[in-house]
C-alpha positions, 0 to 999 in steps of 0.5 A: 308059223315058221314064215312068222318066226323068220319075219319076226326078228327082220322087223325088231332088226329093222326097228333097231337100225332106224335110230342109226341111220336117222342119228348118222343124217344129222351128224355135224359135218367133219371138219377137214385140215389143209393138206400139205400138198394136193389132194390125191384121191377120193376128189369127192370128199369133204374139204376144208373150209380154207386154202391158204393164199386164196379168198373163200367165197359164198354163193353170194360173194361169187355172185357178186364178183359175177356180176361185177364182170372184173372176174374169171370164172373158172369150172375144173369138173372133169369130163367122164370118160368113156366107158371102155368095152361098149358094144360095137356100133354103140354111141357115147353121147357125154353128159352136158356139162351145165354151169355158171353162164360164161365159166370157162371149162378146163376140165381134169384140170384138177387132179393132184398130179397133173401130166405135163400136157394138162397142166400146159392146157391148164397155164394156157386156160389161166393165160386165156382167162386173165388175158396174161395178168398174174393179178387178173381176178380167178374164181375156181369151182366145180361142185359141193365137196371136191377137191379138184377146185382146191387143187386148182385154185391152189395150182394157181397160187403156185403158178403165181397168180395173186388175185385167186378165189375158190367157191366150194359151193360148186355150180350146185350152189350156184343153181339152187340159189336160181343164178344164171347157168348154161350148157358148158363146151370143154376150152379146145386143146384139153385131153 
């Protein structure tokens, strides 16, 4: 009787919670304002659907601009780091960083303060992309709710370059709709 009693309130609580959980899924996504200046923190976060002095495309938009071929594409996942404190003789192999096929990779290029060494592997990276033209066409993305392609594309309006596009979709978007991707190596001089 006693093993009863305690089962007995677990399944009416359990019950109760259901409803909740099931109301809080379909609950409308929260819409987010511009910051004034980047985002500093908690990077995986909902954005805004707008960056001001950019182009916010869809998947489709981005694909066509791929398939255009007129413009850079541009991944600022950062690259996870190394778990401090592994055994001695342990190996760190990173995760592959798959994306869309020809993307240029500047990773940690889109935390909200950069050292002055990224952010110089990062002016590098655009110059390398858009072969020295502020007008060049640059796609920045990384994956679905991150911040750190806003901050980069917009770091990229800041840094003067006139022609930028921000695909928040991220390569998530970009796979599930079956386009081209490929097995990313970071661009050398990065941290």
């Amino acid at each position: 009787m006693t093993a009863r009693a305690t089962f007995l309130p677990f399944v009416l609580v359990a019950g109760l919670a259901a409803p909740a959980i099931a109301a809080d899924v379909s609950a409308p996504k929260t819409v987010v304002g511009e910051p004034k200046d980047y985002r500093q923190d908690e990077y995986r976060a909902p954005v805004p659907p707008t960056l001001a002095g950019a182009t916010v495309v869809s998947t489709e938009q981005a694909h066509a601009l791929w398939e255009s071929g007129g413009t850079a594409f541009i991944d600022v996942l950062p690259r996870p780091p190394k778990p401090q404190n592994l055994p001695e003789g342990t190996i760190w192999k990173e995760k592959p960083r798959i994306s869309v096929r020809g993307a240029l990779w500047l990773p940690n290029t889109g935390y909200g303060k950069l050292p002055d060494v990224t952010l110089d592997y990062f002016r590098k990276g655009l110059e390398k992309a858009s072969g020295g033209n502020g007008d060049h066409p640059l796609l920045f993305f990384c994956l679905p709710d991150c911040w750190m392609s806003w901050n980069a594309a917009r770091r990229a309006l800041e840094l003067g370059y006139g022609k930028v596009y921000w695909y928040p979709a991220g390569s998530e978007g970009w796979a599930m709709a079956g386009y081209p991707l490929e097995q990313l190596t970071p661009e050398p001089g990065g941290n």
